[in-house]
N, C-alpha and C positions, 0 to 999 in steps of 0.2 A: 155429449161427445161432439156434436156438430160446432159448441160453441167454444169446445177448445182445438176444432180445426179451425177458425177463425183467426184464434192467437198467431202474431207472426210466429216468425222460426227466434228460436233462443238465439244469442252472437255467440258465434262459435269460440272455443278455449285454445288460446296461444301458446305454446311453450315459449318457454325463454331462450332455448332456441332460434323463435322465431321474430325475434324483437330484436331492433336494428341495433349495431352495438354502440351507437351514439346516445343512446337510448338506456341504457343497461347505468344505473345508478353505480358508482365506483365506490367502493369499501372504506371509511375514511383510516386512513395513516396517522397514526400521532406519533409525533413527535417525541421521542425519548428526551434527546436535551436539544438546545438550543444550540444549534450550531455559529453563529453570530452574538458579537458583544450586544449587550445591557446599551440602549442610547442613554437613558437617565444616570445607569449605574456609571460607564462610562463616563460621563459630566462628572461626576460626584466624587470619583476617584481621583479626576486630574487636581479637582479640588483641594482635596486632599491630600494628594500627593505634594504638591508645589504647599501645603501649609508646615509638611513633616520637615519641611526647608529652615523652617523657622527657627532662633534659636533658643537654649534650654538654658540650663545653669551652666552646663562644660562643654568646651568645644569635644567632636565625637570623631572618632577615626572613617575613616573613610568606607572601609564594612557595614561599621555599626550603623550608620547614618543610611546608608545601602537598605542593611533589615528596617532601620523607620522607615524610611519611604515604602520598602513594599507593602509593610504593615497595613499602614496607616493609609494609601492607594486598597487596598484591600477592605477595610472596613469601610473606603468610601465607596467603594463597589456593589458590595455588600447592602448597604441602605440604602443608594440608588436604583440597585436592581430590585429592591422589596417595595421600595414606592412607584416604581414602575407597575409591577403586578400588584399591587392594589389599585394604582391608577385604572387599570384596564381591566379589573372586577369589579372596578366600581362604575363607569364609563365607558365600557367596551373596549376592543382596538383602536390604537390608536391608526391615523389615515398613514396609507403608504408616504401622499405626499408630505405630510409635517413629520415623519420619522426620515423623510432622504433631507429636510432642510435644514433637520436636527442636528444629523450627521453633518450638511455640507456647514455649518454653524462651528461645532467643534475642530473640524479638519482646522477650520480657520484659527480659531481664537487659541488651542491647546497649546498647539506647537509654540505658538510667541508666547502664553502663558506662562508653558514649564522653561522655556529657556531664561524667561526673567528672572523666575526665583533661581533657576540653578545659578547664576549672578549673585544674586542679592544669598544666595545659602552659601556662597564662596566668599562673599566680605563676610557676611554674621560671625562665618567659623574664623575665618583672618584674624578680625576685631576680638573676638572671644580670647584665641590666642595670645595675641599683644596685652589683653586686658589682665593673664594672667601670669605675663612673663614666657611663655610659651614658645619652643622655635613653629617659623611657617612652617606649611606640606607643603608638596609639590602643586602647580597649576593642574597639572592632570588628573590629580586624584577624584576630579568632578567624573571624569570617564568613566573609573571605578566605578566612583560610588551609582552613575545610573544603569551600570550593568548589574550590579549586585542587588540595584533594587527591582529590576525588569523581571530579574530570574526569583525573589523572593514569590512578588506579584504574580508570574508565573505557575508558579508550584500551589502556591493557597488558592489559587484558581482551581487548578486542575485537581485539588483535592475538593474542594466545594463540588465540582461539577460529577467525580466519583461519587462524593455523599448520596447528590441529587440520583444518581442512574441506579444506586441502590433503593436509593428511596422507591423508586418507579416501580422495582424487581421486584419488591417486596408488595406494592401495590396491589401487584399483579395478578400474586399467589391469592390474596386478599379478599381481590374481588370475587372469587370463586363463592366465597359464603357471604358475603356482608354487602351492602352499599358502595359506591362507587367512594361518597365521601367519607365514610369511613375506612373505608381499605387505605384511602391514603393518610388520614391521621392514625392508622395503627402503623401504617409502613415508616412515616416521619417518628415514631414515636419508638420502634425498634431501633430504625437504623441509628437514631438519638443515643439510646441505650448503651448498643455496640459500640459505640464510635467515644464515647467515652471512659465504656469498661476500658477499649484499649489506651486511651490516650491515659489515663490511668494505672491500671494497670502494668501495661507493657511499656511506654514513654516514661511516664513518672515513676514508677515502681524500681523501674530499672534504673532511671537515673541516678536515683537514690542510693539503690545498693550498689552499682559503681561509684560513684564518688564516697561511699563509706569505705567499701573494698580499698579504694587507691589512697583514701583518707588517710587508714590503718597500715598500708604498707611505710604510708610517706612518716607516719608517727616512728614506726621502729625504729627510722633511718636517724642519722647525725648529719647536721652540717657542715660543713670544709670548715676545718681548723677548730671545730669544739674537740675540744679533751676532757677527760677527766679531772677533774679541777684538785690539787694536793691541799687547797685549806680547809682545814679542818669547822669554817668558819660556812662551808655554803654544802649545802644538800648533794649530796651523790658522794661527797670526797672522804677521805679517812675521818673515821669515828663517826659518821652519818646513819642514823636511824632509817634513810630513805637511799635504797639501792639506786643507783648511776642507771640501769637500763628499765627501770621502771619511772623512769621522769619523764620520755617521752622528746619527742625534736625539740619542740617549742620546750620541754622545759629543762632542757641538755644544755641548748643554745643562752637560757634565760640565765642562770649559774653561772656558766662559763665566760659573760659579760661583763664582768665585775670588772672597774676601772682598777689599776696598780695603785697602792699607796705612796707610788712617786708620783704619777700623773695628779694624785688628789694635792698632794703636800705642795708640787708645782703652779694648779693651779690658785689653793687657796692661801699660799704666801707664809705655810706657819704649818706644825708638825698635824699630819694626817692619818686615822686609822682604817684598819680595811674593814670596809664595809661585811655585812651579814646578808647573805639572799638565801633562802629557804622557799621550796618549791614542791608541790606532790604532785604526781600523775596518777593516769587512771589507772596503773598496773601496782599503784605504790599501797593501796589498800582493797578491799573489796567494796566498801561502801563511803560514800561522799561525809557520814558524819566521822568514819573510821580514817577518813585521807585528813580530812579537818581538823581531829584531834592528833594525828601524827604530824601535822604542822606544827600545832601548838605544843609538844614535848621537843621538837627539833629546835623551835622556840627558846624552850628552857635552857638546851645542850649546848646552846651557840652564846648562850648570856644575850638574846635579843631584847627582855625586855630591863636591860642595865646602860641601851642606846640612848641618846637623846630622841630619836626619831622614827616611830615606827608605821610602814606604809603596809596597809593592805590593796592587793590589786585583785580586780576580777578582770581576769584575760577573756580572748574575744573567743571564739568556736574554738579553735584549735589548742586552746593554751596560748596563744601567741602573747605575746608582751612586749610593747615596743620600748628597745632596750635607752632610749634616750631619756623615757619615764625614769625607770631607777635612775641613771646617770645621773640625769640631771641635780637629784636630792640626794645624791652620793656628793656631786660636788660642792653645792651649795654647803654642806654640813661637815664635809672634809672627812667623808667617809664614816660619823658618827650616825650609822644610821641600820636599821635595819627592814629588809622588802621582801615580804611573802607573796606566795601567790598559791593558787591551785586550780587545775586540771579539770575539766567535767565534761569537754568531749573533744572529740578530733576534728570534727568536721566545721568545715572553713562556716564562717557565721551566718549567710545567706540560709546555708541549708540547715543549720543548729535552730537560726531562725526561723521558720518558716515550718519547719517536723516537728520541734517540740521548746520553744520559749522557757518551759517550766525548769530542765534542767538548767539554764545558769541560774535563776532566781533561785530553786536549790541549794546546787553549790554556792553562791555568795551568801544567803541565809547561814550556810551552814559553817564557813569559813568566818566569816565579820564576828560571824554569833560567837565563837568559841575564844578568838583575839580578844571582842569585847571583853569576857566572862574572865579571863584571867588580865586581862589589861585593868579592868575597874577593881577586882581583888588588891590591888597594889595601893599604898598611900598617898593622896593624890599628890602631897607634894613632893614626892620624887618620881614618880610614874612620869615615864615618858611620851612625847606627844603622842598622839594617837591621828595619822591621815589615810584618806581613801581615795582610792581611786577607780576608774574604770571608762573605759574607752568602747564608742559603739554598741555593740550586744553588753558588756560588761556595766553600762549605763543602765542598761534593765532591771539588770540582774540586784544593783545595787538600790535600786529605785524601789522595787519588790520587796528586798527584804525589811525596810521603815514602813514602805506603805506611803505615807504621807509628806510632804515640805518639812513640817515641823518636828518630824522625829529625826529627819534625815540633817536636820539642822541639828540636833543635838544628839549625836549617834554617835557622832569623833569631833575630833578639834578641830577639824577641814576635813572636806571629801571636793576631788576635783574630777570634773565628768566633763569628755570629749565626743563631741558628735553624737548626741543621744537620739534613740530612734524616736521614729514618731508614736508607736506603742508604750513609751514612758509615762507613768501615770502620774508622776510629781511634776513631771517637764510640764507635761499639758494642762494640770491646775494652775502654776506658775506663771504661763505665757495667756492663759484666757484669763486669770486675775489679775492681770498687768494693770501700770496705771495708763488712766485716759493721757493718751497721746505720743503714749511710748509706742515702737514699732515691736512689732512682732520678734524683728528678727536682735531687736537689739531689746530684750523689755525692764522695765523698772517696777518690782514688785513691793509695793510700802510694805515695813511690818517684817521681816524678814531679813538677814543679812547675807541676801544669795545676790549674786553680781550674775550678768551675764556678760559677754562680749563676742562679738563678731571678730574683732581682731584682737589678739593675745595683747599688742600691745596698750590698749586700752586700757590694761589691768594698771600699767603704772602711775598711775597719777590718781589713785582714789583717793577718794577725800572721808574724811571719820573712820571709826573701826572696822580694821579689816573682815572681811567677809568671812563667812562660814562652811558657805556650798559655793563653787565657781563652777559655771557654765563655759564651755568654748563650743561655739557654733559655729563654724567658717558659712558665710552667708549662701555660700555656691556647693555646700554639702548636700547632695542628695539624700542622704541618709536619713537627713533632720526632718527635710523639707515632703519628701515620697509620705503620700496618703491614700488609700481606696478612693478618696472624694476629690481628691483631682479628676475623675471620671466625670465628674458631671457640674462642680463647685470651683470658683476661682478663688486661687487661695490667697490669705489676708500678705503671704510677702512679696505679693504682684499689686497689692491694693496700698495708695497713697504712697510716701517716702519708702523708695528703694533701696535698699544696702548699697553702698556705695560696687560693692562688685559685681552687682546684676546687671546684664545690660538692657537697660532703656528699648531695646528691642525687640524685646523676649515680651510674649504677650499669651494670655491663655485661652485655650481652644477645648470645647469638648472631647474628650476622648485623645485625642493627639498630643498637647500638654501631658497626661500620666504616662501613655508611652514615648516617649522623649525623656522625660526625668527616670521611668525604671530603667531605661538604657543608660544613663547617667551613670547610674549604680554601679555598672560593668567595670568604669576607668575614673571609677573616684577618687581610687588612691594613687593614678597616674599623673598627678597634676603638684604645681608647685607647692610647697609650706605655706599653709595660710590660705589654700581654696583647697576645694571638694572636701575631702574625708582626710584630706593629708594635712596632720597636726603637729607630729615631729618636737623640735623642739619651742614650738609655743609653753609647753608643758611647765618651761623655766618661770616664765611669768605667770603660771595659774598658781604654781610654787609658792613664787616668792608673793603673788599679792595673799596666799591664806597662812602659810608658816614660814615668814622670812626668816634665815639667819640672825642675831643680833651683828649689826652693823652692813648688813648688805643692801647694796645703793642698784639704782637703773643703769647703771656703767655695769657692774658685777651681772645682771641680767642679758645685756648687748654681749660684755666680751663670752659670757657659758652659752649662750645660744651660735654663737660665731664656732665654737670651740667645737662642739655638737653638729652643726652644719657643714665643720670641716672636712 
């Protein structure tokens, strides 16, 4: 006992009360989000921004060009804000002073940066125009265009920054049972989830089933000035197998184009008869082989295969048919001719494209198949020619049903394909078996008697037997040219000799090059004959270089093309 009186006195016990509040350690605050720009992301963006300047295949309207730049300012955001935060997981924070001289750095350089290219993105678009025949815009339209990119820029921010805040929320709940670093890779991995069932779901879902909804209403409808046609010679009119409101717009419209037997007699100099077009929609059978085979008895009822000439067409989404196609072998043959077609969906071909490919390869399988099948019954020497066509999607469709170059070279007596997509599986054996030194965009395949041509008039002047398969590619078609591997690959018609209609100053960029040419896409058929996706009447010279008339000359091409362009 003595020797624990000894012991001093214990130090007495404080409350926290009693400890000064300088003293009193502060609860730390985190941050939800960041209320200040990305320095790196920021950098990365203007980058980016001022490259979405650049130019593509087609000059872009002033909107569209608006959504590139925000876009494409956004995913430069995007991956400078992500090497930011690895920089500083991997290295710490960066110093306040090198993030204030970061900023006083960009203050500087940006502003004179973005204002260069918005220059240099107002001649590219100028020059593009002139390059294509094109009238100017207005000087202003740059205004537009960087408020319409501010407010893109804008928006995909503030939705990234939403994603983020949910991501935290979700964290939150998270960390209740799990680890700190797993609550947030379960939280990133929810909010992941969500945020594309909806964009899925409710964004895409619905796009879809409105544009089918309005697809279908725009199918019922006629266009100004179709009628009912009285020749008993085209689908829908007296004695026809295939009822008038079962053919659908596009194939109301398609019938109803038939050039007069005066216009034909007029312009071919010598007596003319009226052509035969036969057409089935999708309400004109229940099944694509049952519309197929009511082509091919409409066929019989019209005396089509008693023509000199008969064209099969695979139409693009809608049925559409562009009517200069028929015309043009209407006129060349003085109306000896007969042009089928059929139906297999409504929806404009982006979206036919993109939900289900299989249907037009179907229908043209199922259509070419049945023409053939009574076409080769007949004795070859009287059996009339047999040509193919098919424009855009309908290139697919026609591509699919051979399979192959070589079946498709001997499948009819010509097949002529415009603006074939890049999913074309005979295009793309054709253009990588090309010979050594041929360009891409124009190629020479030995072995084979397929031509291609960047410009229709190309076709006149071939030399040896005429061709079999004709390609028309306009060099500034999106259509052709749009790949997933422009993402990350420069493509081979930006490598070595250019198409005479690309400009020299179009150059490719990670990620910015594909969105630029998918915008492309939007206003490819706004553009003159002979660039983007607008083909028209090129169609005369892919004509005449596979089944010319006996005796028709490159005068007779100039004046039908002129005639057509009227």
């Amino acid at each position: 006992m003595a020797e624990d009186a000894a012991l001093p006195d214990p130090l007495p016990r404080r409350s926290i009360e009693d400890t000064p509040l300088a003293t009193v350690p502060s609860p730390v605050r985190r941050r939800i989000l960041r209320s200040h720009l990305s320095v790196t992301g920021t950098g990365l963006a203007a980058v980016f921004y001022c490259l979405s300047f650049t130019p593509s295949l087609l000059p872009r309207a002033w909107f569209l060009q608006g959504v590139v730049a925000g876009i494409t300012a956004a995913m430069g955001y995007a991956l400078g804000a992500a090497a930011g935060a690895l920089g500083r997981r991997l290295h710490g924070p960066f110093r306040a002073r090198t993030t204030l001289i970061a900023w006083a750095v960009l203050a500087a350089v940006v502003p004179a940066l973005v204002g260069i290219f918005l220059w240099l993105g107002t001649r590219w678009q100028r020059d593009l125009r002139v390059r294509l025949g094109m009238a100017p815009v207005p000087e202003y339209d740059i205004a537009r265009t960087v408020g319409a990119s501010l407010l893109t820029f804008g928006l995909l921010l503030l939705i990234a920054r939403l994603l983020r805040l949910a991501t935290y929320g979700c964290a939150l709940l998270f960390r209740r049972v799990v680890p700190q670093r797993a609550a947030y890779c379960a939280g990133t991995l929810v909010v992941a989830v969500l945020a594309y069932s909806a964009f899925d779901g409710l964004l895409v879902a619905n796009l879809f089933s409105t544009v089918d909804r309005l697809a279908a209403v725009e199918n019922n409808g006629t266009g100004n000035g179709v009628t009912v046609p009285a020749s008993t010679l085209r689908s829908g009119g007296p004695q026809s197998l295939v009822r008038w409101d079962s053919l659908g717009r596009q194939g109301r419209t398609f019938v109803a184009g038939t050039p007069t037997v005066e216009e034909l007699t007029g312009f071919a100099g010598r007596p003319a008869i009226e052509p035969i077009r036969v057409y089935a929609g999708l309400a004109s059978a229940d099944t694509l082989a049952q519309r197929a085979e009511l082509v091919v008895r409409e066929m019989d009822r019209t005396g089509a295969f008693d023509r000199a000439v008969i064209a099969v067409i695979t139409p693009t989404g809608t049925g559409w048919v562009d009517n200069k196609v028929p015309r043009s072998l209407e006129f060349m043959n003085a109306g000896d001719t007969a042009v089928v077609s059929m139906q297999y969906s409504y929806l404009p071909s982006f979206f036919a494209f993109m939900g289900d490919r299989s249907g037009v390869a179907d229908a043209a399988d199922a259509l070419i198949g049945a023409v053939r099948a009574r076409w080769a019954a007949l004795p070859a020497a009287t059996r009339p020619r047999l040509l193919l066509f098919g424009e855009s999607l309908g290139t697919y469709g026609m591509e699919m049903t051979f399979g192959t170059p070589e079946r498709l070279v001997d499948g009819a007596d010509g097949a002529l394909l415009l603006g074939p997509t890049f999913a074309n599986p005979s295009h793309r054996v054709l253009t990588e078996g090309r010979a050594a030194g041929s360009p891409i965009w124009d190629p020479s395949y030995p072995g084979l008697p397929v031509e291609f041509a960047d410009d229709a008039a190309e076709l006149r002047d071939l030399s040896g037997p005429p061709p079999k398969v004709v390609y028309l590619q306009n060099a500034t078609d999106p259509v052709v040219w749009w790949s997933w591997d422009l993402l990350w690959k420069k493509p081979q018609w930006l490598v070595g000799q250019r198409a005479p209609d690309v400009t020299p100053d179009m150059h490719w960029y990670p990620g910015i090059t594909f969105w630029q040419i998918t915008c492309d896409l939007v206003f490819s058929n706004k553009v003159p004959t002979g660039h983007g996706h607008s083909y028209r009447s090129e169609t005369v010279d892919g004509w005449a270089a596979l089944a010319a008339p006996p005796g028709w000359t490159t005068a007779d091409s100039i004046r039908l093309r002129a005639l057509l362009d009227g």
